[in-house]
PDB file with one MODEL, atoms N, CA, C and O in Angstrom:
MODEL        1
ATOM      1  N   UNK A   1      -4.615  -5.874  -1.747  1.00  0.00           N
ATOM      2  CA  UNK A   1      -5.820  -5.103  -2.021  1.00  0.00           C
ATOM      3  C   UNK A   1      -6.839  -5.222  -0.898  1.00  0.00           C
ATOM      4  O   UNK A   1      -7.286  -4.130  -0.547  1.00  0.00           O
ATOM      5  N   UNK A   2      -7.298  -6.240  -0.272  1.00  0.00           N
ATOM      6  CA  UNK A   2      -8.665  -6.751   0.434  1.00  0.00           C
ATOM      7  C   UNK A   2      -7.911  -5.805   1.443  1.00  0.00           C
ATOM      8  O   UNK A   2      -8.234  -4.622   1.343  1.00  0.00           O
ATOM      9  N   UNK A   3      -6.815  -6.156   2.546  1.00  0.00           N
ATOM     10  CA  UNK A   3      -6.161  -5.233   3.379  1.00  0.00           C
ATOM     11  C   UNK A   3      -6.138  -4.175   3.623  1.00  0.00           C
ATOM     12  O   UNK A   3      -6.408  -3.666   4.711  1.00  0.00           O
ATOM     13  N   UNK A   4      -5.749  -3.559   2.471  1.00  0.00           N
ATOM     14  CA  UNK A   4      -6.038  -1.869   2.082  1.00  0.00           C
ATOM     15  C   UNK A   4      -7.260  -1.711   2.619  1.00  0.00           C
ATOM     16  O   UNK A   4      -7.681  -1.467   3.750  1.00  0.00           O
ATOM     17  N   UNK A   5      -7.952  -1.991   1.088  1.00  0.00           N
ATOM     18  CA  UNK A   5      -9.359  -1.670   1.193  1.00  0.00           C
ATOM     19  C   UNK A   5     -10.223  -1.924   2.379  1.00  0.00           C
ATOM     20  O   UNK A   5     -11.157  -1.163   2.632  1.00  0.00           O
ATOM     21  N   UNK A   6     -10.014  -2.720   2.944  1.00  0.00           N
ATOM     22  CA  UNK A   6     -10.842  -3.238   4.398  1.00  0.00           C
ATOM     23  C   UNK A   6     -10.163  -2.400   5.553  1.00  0.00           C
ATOM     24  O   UNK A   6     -10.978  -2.235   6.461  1.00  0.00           O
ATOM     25  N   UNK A   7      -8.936  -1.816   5.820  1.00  0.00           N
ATOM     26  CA  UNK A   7      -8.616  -1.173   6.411  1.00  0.00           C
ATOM     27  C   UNK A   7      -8.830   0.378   6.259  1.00  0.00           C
ATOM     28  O   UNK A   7      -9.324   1.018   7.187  1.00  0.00           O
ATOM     29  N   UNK A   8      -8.504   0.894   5.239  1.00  0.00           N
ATOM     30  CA  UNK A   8      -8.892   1.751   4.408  1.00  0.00           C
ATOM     31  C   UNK A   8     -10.652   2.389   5.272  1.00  0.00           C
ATOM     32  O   UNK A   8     -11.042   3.083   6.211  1.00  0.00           O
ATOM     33  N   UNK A   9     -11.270   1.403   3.934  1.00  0.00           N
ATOM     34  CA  UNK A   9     -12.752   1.865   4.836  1.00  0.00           C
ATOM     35  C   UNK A   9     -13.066   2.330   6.472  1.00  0.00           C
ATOM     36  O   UNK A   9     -13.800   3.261   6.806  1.00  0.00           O
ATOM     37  N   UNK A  10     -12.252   1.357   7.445  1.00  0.00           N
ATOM     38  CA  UNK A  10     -12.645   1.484   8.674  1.00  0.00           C
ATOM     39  C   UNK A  10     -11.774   2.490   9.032  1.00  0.00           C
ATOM     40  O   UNK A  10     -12.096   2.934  10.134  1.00  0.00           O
ATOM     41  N   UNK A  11     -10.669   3.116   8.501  1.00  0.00           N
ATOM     42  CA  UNK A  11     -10.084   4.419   8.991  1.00  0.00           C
ATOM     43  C   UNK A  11     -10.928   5.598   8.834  1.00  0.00           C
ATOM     44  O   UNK A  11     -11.218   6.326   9.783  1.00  0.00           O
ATOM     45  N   UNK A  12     -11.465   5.854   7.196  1.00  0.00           N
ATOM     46  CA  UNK A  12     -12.247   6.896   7.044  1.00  0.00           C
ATOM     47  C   UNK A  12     -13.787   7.133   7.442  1.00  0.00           C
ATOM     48  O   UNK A  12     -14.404   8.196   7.499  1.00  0.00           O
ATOM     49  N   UNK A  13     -14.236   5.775   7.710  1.00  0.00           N
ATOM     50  CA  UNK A  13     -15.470   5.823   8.760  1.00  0.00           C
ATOM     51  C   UNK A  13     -15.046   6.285   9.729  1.00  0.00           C
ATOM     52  O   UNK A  13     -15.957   7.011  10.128  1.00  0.00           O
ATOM     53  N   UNK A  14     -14.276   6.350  10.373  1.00  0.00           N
ATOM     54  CA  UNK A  14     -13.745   7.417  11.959  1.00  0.00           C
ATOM     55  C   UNK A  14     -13.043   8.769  11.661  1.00  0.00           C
ATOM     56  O   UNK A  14     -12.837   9.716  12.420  1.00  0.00           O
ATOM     57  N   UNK A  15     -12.799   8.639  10.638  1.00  0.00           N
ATOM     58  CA  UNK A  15     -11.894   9.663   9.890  1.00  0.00           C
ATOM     59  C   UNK A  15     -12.200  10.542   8.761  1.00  0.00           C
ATOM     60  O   UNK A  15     -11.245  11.092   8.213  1.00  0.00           O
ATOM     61  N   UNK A  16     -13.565  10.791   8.262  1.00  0.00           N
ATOM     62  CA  UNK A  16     -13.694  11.184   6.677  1.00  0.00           C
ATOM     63  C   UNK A  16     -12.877  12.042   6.047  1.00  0.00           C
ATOM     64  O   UNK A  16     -12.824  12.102   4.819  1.00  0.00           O
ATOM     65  N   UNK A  17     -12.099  12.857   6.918  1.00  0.00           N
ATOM     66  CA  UNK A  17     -10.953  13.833   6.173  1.00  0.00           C
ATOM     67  C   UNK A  17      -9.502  12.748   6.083  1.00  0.00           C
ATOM     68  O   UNK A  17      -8.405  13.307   6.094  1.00  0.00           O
ATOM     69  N   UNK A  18      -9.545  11.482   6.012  1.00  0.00           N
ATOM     70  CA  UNK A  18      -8.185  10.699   6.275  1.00  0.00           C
ATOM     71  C   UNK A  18      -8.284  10.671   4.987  1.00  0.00           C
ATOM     72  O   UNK A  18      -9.314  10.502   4.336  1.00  0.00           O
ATOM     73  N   UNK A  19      -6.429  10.959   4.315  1.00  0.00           N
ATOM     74  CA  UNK A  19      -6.058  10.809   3.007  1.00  0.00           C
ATOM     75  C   UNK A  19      -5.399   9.429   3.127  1.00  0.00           C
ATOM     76  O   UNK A  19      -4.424   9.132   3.818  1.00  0.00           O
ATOM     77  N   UNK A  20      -6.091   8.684   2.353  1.00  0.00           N
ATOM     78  CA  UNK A  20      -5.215   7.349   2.326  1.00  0.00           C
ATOM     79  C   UNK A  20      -4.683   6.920   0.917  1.00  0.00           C
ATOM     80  O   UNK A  20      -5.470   7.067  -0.019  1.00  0.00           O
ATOM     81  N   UNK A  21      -3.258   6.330   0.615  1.00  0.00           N
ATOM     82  CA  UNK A  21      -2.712   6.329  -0.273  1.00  0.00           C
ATOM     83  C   UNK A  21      -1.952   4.994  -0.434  1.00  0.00           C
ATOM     84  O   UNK A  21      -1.071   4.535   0.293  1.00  0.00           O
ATOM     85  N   UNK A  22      -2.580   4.404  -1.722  1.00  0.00           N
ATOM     86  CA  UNK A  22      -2.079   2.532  -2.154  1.00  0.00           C
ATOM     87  C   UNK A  22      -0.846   3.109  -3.023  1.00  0.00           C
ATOM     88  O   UNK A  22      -0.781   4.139  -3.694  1.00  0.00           O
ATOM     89  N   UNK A  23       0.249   1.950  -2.750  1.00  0.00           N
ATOM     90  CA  UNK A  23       1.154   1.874  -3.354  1.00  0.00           C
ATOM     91  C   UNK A  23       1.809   0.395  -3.683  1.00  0.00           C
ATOM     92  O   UNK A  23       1.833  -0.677  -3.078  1.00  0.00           O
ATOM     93  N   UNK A  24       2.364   0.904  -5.031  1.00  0.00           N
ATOM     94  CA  UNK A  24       1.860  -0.433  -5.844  1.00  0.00           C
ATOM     95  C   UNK A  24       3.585  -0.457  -6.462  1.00  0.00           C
ATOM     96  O   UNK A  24       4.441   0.396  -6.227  1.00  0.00           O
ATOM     97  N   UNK A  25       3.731  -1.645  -7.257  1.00  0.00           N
ATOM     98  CA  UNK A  25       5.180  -1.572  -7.992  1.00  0.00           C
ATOM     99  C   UNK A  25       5.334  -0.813  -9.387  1.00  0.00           C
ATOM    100  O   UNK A  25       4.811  -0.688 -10.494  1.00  0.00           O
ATOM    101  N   UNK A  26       6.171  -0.483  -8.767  1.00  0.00           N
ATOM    102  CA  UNK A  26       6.723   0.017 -10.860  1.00  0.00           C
ATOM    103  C   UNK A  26       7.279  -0.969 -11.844  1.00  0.00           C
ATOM    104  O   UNK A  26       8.299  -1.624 -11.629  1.00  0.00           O
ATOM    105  N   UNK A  27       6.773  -1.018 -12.605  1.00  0.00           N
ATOM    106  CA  UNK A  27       7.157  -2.361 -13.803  1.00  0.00           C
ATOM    107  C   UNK A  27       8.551  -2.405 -13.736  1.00  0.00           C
ATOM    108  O   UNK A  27       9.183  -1.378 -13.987  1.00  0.00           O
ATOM    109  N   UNK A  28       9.098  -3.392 -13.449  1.00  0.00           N
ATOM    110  CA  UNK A  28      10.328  -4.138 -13.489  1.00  0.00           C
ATOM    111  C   UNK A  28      10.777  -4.404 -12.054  1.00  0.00           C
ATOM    112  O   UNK A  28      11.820  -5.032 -11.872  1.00  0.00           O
ATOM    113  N   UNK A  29      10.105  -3.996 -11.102  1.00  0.00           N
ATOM    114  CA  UNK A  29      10.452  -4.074 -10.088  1.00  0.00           C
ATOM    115  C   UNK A  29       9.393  -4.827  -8.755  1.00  0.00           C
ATOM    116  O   UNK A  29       8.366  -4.277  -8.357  1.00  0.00           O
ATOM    117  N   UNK A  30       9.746  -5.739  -8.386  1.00  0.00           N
ATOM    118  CA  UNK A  30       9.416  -7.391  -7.855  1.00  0.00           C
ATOM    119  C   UNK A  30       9.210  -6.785  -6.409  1.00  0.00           C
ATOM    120  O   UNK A  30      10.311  -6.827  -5.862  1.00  0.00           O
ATOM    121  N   UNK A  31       8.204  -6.201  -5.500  1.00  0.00           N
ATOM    122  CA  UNK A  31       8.455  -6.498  -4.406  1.00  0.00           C
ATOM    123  C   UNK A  31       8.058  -7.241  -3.663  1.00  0.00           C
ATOM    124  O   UNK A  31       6.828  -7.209  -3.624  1.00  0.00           O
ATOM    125  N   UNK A  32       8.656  -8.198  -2.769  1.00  0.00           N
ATOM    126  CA  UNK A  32       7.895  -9.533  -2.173  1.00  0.00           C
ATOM    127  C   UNK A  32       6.087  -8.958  -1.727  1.00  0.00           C
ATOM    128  O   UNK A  32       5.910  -7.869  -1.182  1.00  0.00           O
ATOM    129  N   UNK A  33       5.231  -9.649  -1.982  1.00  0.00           N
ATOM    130  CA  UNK A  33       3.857  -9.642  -1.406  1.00  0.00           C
ATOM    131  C   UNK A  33       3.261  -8.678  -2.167  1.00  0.00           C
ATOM    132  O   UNK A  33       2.068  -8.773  -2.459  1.00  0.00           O
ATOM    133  N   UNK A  34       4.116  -7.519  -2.622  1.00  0.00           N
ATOM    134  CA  UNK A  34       3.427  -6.111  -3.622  1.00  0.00           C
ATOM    135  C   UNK A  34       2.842  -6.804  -4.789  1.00  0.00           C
ATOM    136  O   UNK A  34       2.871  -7.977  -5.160  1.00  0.00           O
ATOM    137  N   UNK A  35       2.289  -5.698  -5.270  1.00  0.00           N
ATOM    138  CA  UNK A  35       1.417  -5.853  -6.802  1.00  0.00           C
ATOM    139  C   UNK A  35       1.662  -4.966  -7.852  1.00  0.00           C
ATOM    140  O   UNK A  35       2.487  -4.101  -7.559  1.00  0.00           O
ATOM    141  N   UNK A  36       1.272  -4.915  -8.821  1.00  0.00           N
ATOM    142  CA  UNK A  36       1.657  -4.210  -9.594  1.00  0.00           C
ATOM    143  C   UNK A  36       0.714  -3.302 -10.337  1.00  0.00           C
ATOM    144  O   UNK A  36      -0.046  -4.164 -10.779  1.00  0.00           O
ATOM    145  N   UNK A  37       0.202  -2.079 -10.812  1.00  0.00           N
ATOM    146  CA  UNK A  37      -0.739  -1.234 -10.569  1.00  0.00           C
ATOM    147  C   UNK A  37      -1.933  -2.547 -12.044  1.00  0.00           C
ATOM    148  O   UNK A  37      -3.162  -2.490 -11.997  1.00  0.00           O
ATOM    149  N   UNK A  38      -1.327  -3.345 -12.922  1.00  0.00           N
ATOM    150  CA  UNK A  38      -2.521  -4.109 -13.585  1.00  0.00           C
ATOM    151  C   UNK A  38      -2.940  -5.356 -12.860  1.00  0.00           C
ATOM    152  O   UNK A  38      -3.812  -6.041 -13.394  1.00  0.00           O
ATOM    153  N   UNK A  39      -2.496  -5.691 -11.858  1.00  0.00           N
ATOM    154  CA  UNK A  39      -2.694  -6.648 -11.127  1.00  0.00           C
ATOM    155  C   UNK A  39      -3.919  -6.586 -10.153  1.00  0.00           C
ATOM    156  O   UNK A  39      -4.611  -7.589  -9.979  1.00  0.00           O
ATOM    157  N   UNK A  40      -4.229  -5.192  -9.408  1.00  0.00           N
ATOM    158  CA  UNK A  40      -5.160  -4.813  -8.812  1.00  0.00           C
ATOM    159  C   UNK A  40      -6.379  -5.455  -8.880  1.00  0.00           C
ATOM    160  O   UNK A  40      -6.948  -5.852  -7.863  1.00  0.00           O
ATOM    161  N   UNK A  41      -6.897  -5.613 -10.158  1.00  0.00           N
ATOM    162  CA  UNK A  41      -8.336  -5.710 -10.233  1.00  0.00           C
ATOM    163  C   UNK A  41      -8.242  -7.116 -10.600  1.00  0.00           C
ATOM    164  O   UNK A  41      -9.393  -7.508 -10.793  1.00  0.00           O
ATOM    165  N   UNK A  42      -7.300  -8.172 -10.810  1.00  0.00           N
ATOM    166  CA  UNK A  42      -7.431  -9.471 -10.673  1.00  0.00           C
ATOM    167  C   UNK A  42      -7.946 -10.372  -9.438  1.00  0.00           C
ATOM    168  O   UNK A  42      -8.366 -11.527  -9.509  1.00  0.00           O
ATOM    169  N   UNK A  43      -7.789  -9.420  -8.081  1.00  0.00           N
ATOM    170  CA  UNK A  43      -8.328  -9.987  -6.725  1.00  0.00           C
ATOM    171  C   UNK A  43      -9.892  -9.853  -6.704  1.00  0.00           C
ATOM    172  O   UNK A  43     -10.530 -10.905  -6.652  1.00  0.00           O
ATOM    173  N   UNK A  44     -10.399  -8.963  -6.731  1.00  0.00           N
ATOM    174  CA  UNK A  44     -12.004  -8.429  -7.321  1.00  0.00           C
ATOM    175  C   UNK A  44     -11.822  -7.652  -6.078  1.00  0.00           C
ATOM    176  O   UNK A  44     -13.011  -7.457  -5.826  1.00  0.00           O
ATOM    177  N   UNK A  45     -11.368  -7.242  -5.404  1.00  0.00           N
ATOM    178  CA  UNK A  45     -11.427  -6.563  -4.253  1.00  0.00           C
ATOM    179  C   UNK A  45     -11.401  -4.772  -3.930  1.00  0.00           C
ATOM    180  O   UNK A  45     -11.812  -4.020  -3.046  1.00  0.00           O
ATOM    181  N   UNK A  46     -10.537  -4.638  -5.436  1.00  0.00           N
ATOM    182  CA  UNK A  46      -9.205  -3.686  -5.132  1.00  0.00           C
ATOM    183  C   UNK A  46     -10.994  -2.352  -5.776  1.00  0.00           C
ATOM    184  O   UNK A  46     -11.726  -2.486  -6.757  1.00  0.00           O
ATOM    185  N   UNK A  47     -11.007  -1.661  -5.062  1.00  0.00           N
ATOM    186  CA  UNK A  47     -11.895  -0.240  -4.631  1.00  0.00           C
ATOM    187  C   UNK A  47     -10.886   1.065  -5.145  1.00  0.00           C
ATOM    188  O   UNK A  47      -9.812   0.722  -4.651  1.00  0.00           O
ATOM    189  N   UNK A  48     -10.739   1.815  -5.557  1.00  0.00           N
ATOM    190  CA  UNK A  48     -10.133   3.039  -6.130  1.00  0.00           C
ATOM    191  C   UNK A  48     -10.920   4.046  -5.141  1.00  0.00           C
ATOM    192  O   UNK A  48     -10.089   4.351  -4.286  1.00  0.00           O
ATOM    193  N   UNK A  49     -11.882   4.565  -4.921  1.00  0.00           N
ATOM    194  CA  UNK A  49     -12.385   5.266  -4.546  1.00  0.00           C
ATOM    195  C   UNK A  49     -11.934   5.504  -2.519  1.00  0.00           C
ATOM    196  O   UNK A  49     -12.091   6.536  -1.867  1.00  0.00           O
ATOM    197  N   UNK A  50     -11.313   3.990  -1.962  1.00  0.00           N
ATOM    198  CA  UNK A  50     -10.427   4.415  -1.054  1.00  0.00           C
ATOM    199  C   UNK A  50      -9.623   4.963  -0.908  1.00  0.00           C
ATOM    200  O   UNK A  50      -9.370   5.216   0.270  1.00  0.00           O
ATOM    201  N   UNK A  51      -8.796   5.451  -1.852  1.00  0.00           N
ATOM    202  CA  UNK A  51      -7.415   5.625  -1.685  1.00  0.00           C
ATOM    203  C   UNK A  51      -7.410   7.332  -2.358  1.00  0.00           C
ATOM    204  O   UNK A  51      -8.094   7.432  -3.377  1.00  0.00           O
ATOM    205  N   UNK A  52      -6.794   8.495  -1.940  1.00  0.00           N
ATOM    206  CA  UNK A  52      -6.682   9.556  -2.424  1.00  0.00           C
ATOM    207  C   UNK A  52      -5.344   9.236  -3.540  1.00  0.00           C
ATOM    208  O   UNK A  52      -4.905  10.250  -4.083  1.00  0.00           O
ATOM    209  N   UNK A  53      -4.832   8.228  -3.827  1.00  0.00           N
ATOM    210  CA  UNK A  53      -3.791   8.399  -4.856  1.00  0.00           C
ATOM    211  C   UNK A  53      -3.138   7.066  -4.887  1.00  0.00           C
ATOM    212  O   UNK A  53      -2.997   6.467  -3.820  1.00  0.00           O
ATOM    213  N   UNK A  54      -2.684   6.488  -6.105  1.00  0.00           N
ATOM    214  CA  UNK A  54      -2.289   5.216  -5.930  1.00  0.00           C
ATOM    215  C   UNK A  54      -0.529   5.559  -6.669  1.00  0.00           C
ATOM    216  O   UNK A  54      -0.381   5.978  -7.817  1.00  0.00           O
ATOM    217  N   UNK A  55       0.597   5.274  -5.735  1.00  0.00           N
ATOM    218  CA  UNK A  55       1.583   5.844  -5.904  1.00  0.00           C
ATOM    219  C   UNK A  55       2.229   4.231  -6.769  1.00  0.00           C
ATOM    220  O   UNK A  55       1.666   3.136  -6.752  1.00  0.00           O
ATOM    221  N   UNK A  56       3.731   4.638  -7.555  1.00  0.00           N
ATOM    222  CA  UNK A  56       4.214   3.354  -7.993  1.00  0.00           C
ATOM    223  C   UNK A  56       5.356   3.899  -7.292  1.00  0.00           C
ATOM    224  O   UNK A  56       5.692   5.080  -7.200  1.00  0.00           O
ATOM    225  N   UNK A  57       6.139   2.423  -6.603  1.00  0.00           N
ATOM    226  CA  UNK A  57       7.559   2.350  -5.998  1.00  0.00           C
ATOM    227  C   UNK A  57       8.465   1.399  -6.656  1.00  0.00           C
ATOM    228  O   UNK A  57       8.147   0.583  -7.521  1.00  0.00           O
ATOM    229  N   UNK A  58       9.849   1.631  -6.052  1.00  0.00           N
ATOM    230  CA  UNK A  58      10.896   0.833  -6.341  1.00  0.00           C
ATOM    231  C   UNK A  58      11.063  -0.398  -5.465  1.00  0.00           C
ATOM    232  O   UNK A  58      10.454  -0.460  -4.397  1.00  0.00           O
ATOM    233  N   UNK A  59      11.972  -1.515  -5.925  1.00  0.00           N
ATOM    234  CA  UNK A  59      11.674  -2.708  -4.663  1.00  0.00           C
ATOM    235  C   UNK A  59      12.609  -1.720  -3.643  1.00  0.00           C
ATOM    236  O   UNK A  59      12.124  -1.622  -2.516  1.00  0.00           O
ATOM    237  N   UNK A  60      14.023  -0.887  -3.891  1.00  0.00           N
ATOM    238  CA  UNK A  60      14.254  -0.209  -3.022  1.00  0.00           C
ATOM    239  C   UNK A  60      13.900   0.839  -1.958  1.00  0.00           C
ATOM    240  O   UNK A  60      14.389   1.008  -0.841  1.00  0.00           O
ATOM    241  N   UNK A  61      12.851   1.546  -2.643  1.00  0.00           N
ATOM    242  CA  UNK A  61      12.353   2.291  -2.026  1.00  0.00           C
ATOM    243  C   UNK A  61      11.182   1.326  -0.622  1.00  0.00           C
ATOM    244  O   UNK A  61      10.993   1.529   0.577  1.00  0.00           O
ATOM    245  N   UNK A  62      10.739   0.459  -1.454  1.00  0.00           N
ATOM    246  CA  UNK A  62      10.028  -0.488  -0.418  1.00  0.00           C
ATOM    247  C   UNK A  62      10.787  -0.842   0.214  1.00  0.00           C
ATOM    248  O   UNK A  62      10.539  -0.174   1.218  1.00  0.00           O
ATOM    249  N   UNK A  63      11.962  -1.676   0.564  1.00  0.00           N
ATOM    250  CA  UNK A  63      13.094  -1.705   1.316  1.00  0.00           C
ATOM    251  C   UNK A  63      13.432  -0.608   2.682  1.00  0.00           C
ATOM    252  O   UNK A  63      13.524  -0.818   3.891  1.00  0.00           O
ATOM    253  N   UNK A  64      13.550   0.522   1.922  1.00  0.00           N
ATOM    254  CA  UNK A  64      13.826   1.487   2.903  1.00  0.00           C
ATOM    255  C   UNK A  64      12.715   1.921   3.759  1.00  0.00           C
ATOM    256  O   UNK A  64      12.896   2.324   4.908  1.00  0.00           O
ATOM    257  N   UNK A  65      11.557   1.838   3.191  1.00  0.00           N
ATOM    258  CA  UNK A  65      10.270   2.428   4.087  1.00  0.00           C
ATOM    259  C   UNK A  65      10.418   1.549   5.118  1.00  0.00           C
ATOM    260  O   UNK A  65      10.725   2.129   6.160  1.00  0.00           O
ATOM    261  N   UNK A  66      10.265  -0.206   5.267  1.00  0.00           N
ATOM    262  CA  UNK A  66      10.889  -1.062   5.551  1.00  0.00           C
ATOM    263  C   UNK A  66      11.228  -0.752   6.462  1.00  0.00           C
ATOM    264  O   UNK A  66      10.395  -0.364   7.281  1.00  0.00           O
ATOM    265  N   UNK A  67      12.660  -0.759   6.808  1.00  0.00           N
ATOM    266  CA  UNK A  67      13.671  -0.204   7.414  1.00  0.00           C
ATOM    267  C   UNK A  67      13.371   1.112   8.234  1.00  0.00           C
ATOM    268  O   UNK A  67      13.838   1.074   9.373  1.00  0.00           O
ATOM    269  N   UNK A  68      12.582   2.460   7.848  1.00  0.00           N
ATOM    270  CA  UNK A  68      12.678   3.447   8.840  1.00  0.00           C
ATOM    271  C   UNK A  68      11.761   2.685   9.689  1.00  0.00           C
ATOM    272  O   UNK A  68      12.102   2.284  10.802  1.00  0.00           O
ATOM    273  N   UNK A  69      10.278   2.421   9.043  1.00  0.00           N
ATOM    274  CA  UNK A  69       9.163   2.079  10.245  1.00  0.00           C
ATOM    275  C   UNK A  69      10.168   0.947  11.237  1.00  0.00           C
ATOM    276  O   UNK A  69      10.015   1.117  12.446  1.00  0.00           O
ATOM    277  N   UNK A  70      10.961   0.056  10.916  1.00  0.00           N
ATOM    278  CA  UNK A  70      11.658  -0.681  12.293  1.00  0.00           C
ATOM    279  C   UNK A  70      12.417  -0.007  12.744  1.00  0.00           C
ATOM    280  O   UNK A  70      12.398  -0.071  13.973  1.00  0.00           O
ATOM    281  N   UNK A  71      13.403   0.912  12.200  1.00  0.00           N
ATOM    282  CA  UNK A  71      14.403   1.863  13.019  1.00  0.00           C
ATOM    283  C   UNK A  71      13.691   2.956  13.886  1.00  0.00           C
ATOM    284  O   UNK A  71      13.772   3.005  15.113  1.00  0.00           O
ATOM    285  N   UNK A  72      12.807   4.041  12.904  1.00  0.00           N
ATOM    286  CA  UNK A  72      12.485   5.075  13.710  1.00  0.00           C
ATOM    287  C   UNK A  72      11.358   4.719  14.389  1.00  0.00           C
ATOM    288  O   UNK A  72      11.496   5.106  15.550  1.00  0.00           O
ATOM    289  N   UNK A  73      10.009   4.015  14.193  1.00  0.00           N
ATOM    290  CA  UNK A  73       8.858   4.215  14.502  1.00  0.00           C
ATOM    291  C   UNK A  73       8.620   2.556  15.571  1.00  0.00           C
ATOM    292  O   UNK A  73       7.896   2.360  16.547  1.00  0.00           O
ATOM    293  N   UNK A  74       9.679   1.525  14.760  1.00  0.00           N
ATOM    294  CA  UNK A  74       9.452   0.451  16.091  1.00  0.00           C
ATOM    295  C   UNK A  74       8.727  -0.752  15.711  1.00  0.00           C
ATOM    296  O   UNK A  74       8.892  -1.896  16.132  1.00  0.00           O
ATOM    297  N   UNK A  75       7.714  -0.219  14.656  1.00  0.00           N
ATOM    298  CA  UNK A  75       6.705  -1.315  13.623  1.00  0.00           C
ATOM    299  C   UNK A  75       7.823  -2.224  13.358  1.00  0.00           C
ATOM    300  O   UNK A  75       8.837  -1.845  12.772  1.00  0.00           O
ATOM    301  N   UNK A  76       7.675  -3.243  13.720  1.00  0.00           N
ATOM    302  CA  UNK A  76       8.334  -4.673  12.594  1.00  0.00           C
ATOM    303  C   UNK A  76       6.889  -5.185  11.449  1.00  0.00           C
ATOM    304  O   UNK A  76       5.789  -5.650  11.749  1.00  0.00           O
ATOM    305  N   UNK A  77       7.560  -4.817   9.933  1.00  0.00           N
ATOM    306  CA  UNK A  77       6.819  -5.110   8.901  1.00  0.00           C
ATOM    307  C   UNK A  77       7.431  -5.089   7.609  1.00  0.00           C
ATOM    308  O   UNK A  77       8.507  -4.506   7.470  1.00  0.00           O
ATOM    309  N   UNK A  78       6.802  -5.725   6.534  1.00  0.00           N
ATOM    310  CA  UNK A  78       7.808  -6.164   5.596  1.00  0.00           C
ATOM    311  C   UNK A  78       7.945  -5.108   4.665  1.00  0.00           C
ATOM    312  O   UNK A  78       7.735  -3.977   5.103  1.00  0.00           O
ATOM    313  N   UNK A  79       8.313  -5.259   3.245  1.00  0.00           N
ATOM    314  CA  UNK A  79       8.562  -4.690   2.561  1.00  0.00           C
ATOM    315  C   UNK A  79       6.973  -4.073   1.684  1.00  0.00           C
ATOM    316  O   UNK A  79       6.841  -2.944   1.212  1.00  0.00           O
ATOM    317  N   UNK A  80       6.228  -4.861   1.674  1.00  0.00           N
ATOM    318  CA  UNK A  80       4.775  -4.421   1.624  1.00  0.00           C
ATOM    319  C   UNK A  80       3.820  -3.322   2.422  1.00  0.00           C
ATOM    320  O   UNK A  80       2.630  -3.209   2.127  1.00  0.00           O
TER     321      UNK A  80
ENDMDL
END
């Protein structure tokens, strides 16, 4: 959440048309470091009003995002 949100902010201060979008887990599904969309507001951090949409994923689908950003784009980063 703090991440997002702290990053978040400083994109759309340079950016006010930037759509930014949190993504969170879908119940039953564990992804290392992820959260889960009731978990959010346990950090005190987590802001709604950053984000144009808060999506739910699979641990697979986190996996694969994963995977293109190191294959196609070069980013080494986790499943988060």
């Amino acid at each position: 959440c703090g991440s997002t949100v702290g990053t978040g902010r400083y994109l759309r201060e340079r950016n006010p048309s930037l759509e930014l979008y949190g993504i969170v887990s879908k119940p039953g599904h564990n992804i290392p470091g992820g959260r889960h969309l009731n978990e959010l507001w346990e950090v005190g951090l987590f802001d709604k009003k950053v984000y144009a949409e808060i999506l739910a994923g699979t641990t697979n689908e986190a996996i694969d995002g994963m995977l293109d950003l190191i294959r196609k784009v070069g980013v080494l980063g986790g499943p988060t």
